[in-house]
N, C-alpha and C positions, 0 to 999 in steps of 0.2 A: 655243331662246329661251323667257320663260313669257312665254307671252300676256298673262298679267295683273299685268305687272310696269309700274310707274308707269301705269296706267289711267287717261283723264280721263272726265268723263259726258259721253253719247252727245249731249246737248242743248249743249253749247260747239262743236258742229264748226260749225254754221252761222254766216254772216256771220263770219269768222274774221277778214276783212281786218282790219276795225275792230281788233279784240283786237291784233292782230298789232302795229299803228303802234303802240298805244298802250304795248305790251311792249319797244316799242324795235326789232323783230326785223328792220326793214331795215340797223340797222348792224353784226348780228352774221349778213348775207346771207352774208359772204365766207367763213362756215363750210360754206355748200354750196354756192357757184360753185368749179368747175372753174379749178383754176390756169393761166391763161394760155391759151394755143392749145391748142383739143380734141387730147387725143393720140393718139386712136381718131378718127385723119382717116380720111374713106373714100378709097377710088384713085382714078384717074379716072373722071368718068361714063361710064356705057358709052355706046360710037357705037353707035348702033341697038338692037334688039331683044336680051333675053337669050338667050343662046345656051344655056348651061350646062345641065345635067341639075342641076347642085345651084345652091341661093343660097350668097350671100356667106358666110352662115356655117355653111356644110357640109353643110347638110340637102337630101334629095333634094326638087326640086319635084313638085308633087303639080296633078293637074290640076281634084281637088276638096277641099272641107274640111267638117267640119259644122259647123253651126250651133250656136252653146252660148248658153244662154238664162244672161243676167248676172244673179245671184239677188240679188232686193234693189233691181232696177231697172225691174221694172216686163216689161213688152214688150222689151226690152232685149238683144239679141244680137250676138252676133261670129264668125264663121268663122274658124278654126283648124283646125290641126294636136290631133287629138287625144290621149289619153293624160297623160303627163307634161306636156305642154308644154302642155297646156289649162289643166290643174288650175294651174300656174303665172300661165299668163297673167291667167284668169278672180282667183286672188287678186288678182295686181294691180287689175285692174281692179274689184274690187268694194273695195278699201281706196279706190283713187281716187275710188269713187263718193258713200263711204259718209265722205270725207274733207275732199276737196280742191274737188268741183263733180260733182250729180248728173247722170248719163248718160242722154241719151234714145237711142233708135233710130239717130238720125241723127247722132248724135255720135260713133261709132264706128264702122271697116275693118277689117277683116283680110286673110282670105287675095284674093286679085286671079288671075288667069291673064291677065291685061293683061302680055305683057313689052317696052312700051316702059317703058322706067323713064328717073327723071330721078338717081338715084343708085346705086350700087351695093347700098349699103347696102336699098333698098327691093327688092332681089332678095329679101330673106326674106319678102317678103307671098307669093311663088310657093313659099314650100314651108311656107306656114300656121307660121310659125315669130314673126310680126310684126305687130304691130296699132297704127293712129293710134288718139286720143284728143284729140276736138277739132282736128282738121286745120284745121277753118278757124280758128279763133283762132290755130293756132301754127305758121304756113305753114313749109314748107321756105326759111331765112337769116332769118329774124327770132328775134332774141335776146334775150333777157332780160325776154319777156313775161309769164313766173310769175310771182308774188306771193312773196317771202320766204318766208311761213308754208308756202304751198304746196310753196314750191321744199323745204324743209324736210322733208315729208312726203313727197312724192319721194324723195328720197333716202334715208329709211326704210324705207320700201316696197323700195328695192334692196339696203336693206341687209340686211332680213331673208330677203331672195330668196338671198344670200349671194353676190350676184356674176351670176348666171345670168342675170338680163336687164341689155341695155343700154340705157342710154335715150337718145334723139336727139339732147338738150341736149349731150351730151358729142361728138355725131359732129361730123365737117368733112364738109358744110355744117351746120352746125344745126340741127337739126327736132322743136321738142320736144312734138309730138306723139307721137313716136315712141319705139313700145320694141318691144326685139326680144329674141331667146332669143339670149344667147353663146357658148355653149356646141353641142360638137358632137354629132352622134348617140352614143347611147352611155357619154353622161359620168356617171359614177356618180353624183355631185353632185346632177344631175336627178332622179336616183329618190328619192335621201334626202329632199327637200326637198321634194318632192312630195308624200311618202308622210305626211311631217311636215305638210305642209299640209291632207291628207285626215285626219289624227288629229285638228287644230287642229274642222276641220268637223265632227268626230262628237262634239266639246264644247262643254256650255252653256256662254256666257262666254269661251266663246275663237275665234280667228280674226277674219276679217273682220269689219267690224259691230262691234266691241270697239276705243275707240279710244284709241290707247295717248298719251302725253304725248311727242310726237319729240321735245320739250327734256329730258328727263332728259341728265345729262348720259354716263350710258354708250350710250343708243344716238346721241346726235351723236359723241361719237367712234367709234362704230362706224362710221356715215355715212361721218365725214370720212374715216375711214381707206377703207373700200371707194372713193371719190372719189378720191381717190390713186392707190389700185394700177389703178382705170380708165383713168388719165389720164396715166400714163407715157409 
């Protein structure tokens, strides 16, 4: 993708709500809600403690993760799974920051060795694969608490990920604090897009911090279409 394809200036990302009503962008939301019932329902909650050597989505659990300082946010860190799935997550996480609502300390989880879990789905914090953003604003079953513009950017941010993470809004139960790696160990996918992420970071002007226009109209279709093949 080129980074600096429909660029807006880095000074519109703030107070976005306001813009947002005024663009009309709550009644063209149904471009990035999820059609009907999540189709990436999680199984049942597990009874008791995780058992498994691996989380939900395939990755071994790990009994430790490092710390990766969110650049651009201050003091601002997350434990993870390192490697690919850092470089991954950490973009997300610094588009969010630098997009949607700035990140302090305490506004972000990651990896946990806690295995009681209340979903299956939260088995990936045990193998550093999954991180909240904003838990308490966006508890597990409450829905439809993003903001349009936001939810918007969202969905960009996955789109450009090309699919590789998933985010909570789309699971059963709802949790859209939540995003996790979909992909399994292994998957070429992660190297490429990683590796493209790390070239994104060794250029001025591109990457994270560069804040693209989500309404162009090829990356909401790109959006809508990756929302779809999610949601099957």
């Amino acid at each position: 993708m080129n980074q600096h394809e429909n660029v807006a200036p880095h000074a519109t990302l703030k107070r976005r709500h306001v813009v947002a009503a005024a663009l009309g962008v709550a009644g063209g939301a149904v471009l990035w809600s999820a059609p009907g019932t999540a189709a990436a329902a999680a199984d049942a909650s597990p009874a008791g403690p995780w058992k498994s050597r691996r989380s939900a989505n395939g990755w071994p659990v790990i009994e430790e993760a490092p710390e990766h300082r969110v650049e651009g946010a201050g003091d601002t860190g997350v434990s993870c799974r390192g490697g690919d799935v850092a470089t991954v997550l950490l973009h997300l996480t610094r588009r969010y920051h630098y997009e949607v609502r700035a990140i302090a300390p305490r506004d972000i989880t990651g990896h946990t060795t806690d295995r009681v879990l209340s979903q299956r789905y939260e088995s990936n914090y045990l193998s550093g694969t999954a991180i909240t953003i904003f838990p308490a604003l966006y508890p597990e079953g409450a829905k439809g608490n993003v903001y349009p513009q936001d939810l918007a950017t969202i969905r960009d941010i996955l789109a450009e990920l090309e699919g590789l993470v998933m985010w909570g809004g789309d699971l059963d139960p709802v949790k859209e604090s939540h995003f996790q790696i979909d992909v399994a160990p292994r998957d070429p996918k992660l190297a490429d897009v990683a590796a493209r992420i790390r070239g994104w970071e060794s250029r001025p002007g591109a990457g994270a911090g560069v804040v693209p226009d989500v309404f162009a109209t090829r990356r909401r279709l790109r959006a809508r279409d990756l929302r779809n093949r999610q949601n099957r």
